[in-house]
N, C-alpha and C positions, 0 to 999 in steps of 0.2 A: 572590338569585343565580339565574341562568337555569340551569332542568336539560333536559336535552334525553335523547329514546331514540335511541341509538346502535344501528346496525344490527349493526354489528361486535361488539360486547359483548353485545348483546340486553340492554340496561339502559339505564335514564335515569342518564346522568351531570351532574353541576354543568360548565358550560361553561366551560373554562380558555384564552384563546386563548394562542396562541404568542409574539406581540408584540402591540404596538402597533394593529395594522392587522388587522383578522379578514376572512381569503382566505376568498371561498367561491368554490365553481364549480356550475354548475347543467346538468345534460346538456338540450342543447337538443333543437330538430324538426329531423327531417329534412323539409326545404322541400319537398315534392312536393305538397302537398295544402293547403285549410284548415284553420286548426286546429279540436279539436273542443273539446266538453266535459271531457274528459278533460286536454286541456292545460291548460283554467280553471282547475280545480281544483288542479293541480300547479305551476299559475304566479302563482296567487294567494296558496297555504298560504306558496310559498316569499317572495312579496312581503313577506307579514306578520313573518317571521321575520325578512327586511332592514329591514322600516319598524323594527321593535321594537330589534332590535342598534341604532342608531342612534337612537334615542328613548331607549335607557340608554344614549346620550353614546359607546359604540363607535363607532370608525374603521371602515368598512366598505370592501372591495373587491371587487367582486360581478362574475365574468364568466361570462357563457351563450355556448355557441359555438351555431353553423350548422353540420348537416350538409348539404355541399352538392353530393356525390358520391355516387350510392347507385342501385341498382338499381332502387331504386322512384321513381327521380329517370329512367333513363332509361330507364324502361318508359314514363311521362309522356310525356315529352320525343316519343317513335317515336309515341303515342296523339294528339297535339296537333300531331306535327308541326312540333315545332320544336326547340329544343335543352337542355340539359344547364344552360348558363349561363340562361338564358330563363325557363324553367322553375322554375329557382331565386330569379334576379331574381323574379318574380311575385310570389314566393307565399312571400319573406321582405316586400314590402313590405305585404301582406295582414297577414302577423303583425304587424308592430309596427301596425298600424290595429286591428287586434283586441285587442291587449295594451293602446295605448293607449286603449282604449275602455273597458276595465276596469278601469283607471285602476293598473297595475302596473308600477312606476317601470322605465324603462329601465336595463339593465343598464350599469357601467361601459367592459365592453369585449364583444365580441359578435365572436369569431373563426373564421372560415369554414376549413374542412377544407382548400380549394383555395389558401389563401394559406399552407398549413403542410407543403406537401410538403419542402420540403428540411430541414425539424425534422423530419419523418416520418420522413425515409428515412436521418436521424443516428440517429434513438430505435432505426431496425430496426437498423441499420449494427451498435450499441454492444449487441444482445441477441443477434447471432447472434456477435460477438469475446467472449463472457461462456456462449457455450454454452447459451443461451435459446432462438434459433431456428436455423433451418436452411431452406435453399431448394433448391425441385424442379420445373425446369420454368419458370421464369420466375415460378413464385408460390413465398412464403415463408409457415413456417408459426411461430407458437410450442408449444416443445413441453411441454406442459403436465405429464408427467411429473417434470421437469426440476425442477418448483418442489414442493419439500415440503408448503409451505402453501398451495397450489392448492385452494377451496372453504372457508375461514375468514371470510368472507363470509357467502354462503349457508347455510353449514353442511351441503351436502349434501355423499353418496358422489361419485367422478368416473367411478367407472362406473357408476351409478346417473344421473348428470345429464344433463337433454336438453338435448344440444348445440345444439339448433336450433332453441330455444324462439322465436326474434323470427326464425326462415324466411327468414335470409338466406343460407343455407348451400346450395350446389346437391349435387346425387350424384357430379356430374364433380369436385368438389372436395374430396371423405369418398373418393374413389377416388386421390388424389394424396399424403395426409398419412399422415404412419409410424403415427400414433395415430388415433382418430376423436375425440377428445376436444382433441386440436389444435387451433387456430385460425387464420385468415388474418390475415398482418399484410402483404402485398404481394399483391393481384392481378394477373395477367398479365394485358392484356389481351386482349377477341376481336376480330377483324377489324370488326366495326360500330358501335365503342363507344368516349370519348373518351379519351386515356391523358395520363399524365405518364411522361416520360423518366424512370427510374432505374440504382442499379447492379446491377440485375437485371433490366435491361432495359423495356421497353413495360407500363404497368399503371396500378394505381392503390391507394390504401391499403384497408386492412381495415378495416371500423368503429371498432374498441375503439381503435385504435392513434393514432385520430384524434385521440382526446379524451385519452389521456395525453401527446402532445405537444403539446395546446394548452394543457392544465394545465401542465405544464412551463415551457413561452414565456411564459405571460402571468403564473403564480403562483408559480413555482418548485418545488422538489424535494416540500414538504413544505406542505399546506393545513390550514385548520381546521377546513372542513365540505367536505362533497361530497353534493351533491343527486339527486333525482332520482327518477323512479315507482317502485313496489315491482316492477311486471314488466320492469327495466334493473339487479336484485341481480342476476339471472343471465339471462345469461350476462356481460353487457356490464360492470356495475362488477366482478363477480369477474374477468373477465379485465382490465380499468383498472390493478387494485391488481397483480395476478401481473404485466405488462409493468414498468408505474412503478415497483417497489419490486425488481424483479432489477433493471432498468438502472440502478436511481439508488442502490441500496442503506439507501435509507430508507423508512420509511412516507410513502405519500400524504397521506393524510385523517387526520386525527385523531376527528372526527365524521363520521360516516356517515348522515344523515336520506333518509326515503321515504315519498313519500306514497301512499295508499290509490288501489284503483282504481274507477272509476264505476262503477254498475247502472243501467239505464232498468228501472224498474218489477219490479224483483228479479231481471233477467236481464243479460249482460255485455253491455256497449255494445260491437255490431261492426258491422260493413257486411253481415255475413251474416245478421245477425238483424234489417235493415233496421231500430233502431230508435238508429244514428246521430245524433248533435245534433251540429252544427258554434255554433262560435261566431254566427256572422254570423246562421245559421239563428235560433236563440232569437230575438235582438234582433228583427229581421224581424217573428218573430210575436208581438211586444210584450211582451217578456220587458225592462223597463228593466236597464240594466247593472248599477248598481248593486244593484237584485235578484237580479240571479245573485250576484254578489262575497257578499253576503249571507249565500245561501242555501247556497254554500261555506262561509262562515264557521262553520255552526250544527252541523258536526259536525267533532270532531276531524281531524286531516290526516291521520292513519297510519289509519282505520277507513275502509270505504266507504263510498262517499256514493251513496244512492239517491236517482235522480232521479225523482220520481211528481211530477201533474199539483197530489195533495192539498199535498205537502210544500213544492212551489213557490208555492201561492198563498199556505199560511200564511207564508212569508218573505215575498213579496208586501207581506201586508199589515204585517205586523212593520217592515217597511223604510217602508212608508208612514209611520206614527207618527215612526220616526224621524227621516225628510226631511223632517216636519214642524216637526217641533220644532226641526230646522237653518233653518227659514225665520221663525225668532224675530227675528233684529237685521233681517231685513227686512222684518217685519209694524211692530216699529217705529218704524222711520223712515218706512216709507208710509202708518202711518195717525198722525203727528207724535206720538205716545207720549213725553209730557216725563220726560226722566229725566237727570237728570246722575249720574255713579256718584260723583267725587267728593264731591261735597254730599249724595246719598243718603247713602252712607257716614257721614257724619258727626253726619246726623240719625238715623239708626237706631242704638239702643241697645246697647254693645261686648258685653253678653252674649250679644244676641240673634248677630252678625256672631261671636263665638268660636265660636259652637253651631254654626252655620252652616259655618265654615269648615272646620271640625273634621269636618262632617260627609261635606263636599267632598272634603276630605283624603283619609278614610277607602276614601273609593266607588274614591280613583285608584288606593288600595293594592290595593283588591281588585280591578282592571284588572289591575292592574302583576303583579300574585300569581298572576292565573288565566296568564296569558302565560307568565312564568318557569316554572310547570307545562309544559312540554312544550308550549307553544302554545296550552293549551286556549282556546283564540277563543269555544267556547260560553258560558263561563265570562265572560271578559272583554266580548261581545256585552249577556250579563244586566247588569252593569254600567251599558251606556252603554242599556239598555229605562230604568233605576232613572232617569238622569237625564234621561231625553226625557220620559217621561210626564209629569210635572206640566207642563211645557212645552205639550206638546200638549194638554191639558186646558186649559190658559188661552187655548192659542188657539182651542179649539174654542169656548168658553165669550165671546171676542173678538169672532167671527166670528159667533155666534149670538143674545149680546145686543146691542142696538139702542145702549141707554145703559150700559154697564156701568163700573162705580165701580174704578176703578185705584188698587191700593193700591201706594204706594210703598217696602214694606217686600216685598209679593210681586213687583213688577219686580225689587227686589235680589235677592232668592232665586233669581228664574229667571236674571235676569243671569249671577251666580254661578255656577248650574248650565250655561247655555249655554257659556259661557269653558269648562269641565272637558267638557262635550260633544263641540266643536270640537276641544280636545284630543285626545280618545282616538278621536274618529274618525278621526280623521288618522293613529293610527295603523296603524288595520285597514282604512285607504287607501277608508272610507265616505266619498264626497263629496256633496254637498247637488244634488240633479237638480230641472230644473226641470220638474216633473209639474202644476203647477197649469192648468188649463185655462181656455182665454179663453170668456167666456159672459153673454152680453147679455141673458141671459133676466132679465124684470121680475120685481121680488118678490110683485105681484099675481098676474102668471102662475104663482110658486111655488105659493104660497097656494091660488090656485083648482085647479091639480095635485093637491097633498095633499089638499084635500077631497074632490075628486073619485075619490083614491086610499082614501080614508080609507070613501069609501060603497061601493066595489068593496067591500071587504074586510068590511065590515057584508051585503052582499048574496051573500058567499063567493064572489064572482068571483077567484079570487087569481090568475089569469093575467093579468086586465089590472089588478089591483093591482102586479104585480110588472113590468107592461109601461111603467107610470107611472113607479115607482123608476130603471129600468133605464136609461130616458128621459132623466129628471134628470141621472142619475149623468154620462151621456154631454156633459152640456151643462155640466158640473162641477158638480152640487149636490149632496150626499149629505144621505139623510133618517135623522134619529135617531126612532125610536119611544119615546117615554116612555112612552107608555098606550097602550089602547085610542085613547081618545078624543084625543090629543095627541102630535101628531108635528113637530118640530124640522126645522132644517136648518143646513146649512154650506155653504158654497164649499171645492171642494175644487180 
């Protein structure tokens, strides 16, 4: 059974959906910008959690909205010179290039703030006839005294809470509400900025109020999960749940999940501490996608994930092994490796293929186990190292010897193992990259390399020992050291 940590409970609970069909909602970008690091992370944890529901045979309905209204959309917009929709346009179709690059299935439905104004301004309509909010000025506020259970969320005091944690909030707008702990759910608007008509006239929606009536439209009253970074519990999901659950008088979310935030190098990734990562940025400077997806995956989704130069290249290479071992049924078939599995099958001994299978079996349960833990990806990641290695050791061992003797009892084995590889990759949405490098260099030319490498290194030159290696590596050969005196190679 799958247990999940519920933010609302502050406990892992066994996951119960409500029917048939498991609703989630994931709070999306606001479109102003490219996405960064921080979004990988939060868009990948949550992917696995959709590939996995769905891989235990769950109905899944998965919707991420667009915020496409926003301050920081038309501070942009005045900055570029152009508009509100434009600005939006961009820089949703940059997302899904990024998302799709990371290979993070597209969401079911993906609903824009600007196509839910008349659900918006019903949501505010039905919480100011219920005594929730009240309007002053052309802006409407909710009044957060109003709700008993205001901060069962977060768990913090509400006067103790910074209201203005995500600095959306202006001074001309803490000087308009009866509370400062109030919130915008209609902005009026100002003479140089875009509006929708409402019944309060010129404006446009508040944040929080976006995403509970798009939850609403697309999911209904009452969801199973609700997503989202751990810095969007407050203020934005605590005020989600206090709007949605006055006006509809049921709980939202039954599950509550959040993921952890980034560090560059033990410090917070921001724009002020210039040590920002955009998505597009990494790839660029040869970051493959698939080693980021990775290099997410190797730490729980609720802890932070520190991005250092050390921690990337050992995913790097860890991902290396494993894309190797994904390139098993096509080292096969391109170097004509006879193998029928049926007639294999049948020539290999049933204890040997019970052991085997048995043993197959087992590695899926301990995938399938680490996952149902709360996601642990790192857990489930050791798994899928267990069955790439032999893999990659036989094609290292392929690639290395000249004549090498194929046994037909270790093709079954690995066979085996690939089939369960392919599987579970697919679930932590690891896709096979094609990293092999085209390289014409002659085997003489290797040969006379490595020797020539080999007498650096006898004569303690290790700068152009390692200028040799480095060489190689570039033209795709990597060299394995067995001794002193004897050094291997591969195509890699």
């Amino acid at each position: 059974m799958i247990k999940l940590f519920n933010t609302l409970s502050k406990k892992i609970e066994v996951f119960k959906p409500i029917n048939d069909v498991v609703k989630i909602y994931c709070c999306g970008v606001t479109v102003y910008d490219l996405c960064h690091l921080g979004h990988a992370r939060s868009y990948i944890a949550w992917d696995i959690l959709r590939r996995f529901l769905i891989y235990r045979n769950y109905k899944v309905r998965y919707v991420q909205n667009f915020t496409d209204i926003d301050d920081k959309i038309l501070k942009r917009a005045k900055e570029e010179n152009s508009s509100m929709k434009e600005v939006s346009e961009k820089n949703i179709s940059e997302f899904h290039k990024d998302m799709d690059t990371l290979g993070i299935m597209r969401p079911d439905s993906m609903p824009r703030a600007t196509n839910h104004i008349c659900n918006i301004c019903s949501f505010i309509t039905i919480l100011e006839k219920k005594g929730y909010a009240y309007s002053k000025d052309g802006n409407v506020y909710y009044s957060v005294i109003k709700n008993k259970d205001y901060g069962k969320l977060s768990n913090q005091n509400i006067q103790r809470q910074n209201i203005n944690q995500q600095g959306r909030m202006t001074n001309e707008e803490n000087n308009t509400k009866v509370n400062p702990q109030d919130f915008a759910l209609w902005k009026k608007a100002k003479d140089d900025e875009p509006f929708f008509n409402s019944p309060w006239g010129k404006g446009r929606p508040g944040w929080h109020i976006e995403c509970s009536a798009m939850v609403k439209d697309e999911l209904g009253d009452t969801i199973d999960i609700h997503l989202g970074g751990s810095d969007l519990i407050f203020p934005h999901h605590e005020n989600e749940i206090a709007q949605s659950e006055a006006a509809n008088g049921k709980k939202l979310a039954n599950y509550w999940l959040h993921n952890g935030m980034v560090n560059v190098n033990g410090q917070k990734m921001s724009k002020s501490l210039k040590n920002f990562k955009t998505i597009r940025e990494l790839i660029k400077n040869g970051i493959s996608p698939m080693t980021l997806r990775y290099f997410v995956l190797t730490v729980n989704y609720r802890k932070p994930l520190d991005f250092t130069e050390d921690a990337l290249k050992s995913a790097s290479e860890a991902w290396k092994n494993i894309n190797a071992a994904l390139s098993f049924e096509d080292i096969k078939k391109s170097n004509f490796i006879p193998f029928d599995k049926k007639l294999t099958s049948e020539l290999i001994e049933p204890n040997y293929t019970e052991t085997l299978n048995s043993e197959i079996i087992q590695k899926k349960q301990k995938f399938i186990d680490a996952l149902n833990n709360d996601l642990n990806t790192a857990g489930a990641i050791a798994v899928i190292y267990e069955l790439a290695k032999p893999i990659k050791n036989f094609i290292n061992q392929f690639q290395r010897i000249k004549e090498i003797q194929i046994n037909s009892k270790e093709i079954f084995s690995l066979s085996k193992r690939f089939e369960m590889l392919k599987e579970l990759t697919e679930v932590l949405g690891l896709q096979k990259e094609e990293l092999i490098k085209k390289s014409n260099i002659e085997e003489e030319e290797i040969k006379h390399l490595i020797n020539a490498r080999l007498k650096a290194k006898k004569e303690k030159n290790f700068v152009e020992a390692d200028r040799i290696r480095n060489s190689l590596k570039e033209k795709g050969i990597e060299l394995i050291d067995q001794s002193r005196e004897l050094t291997t190679w591969i195509r890699i």
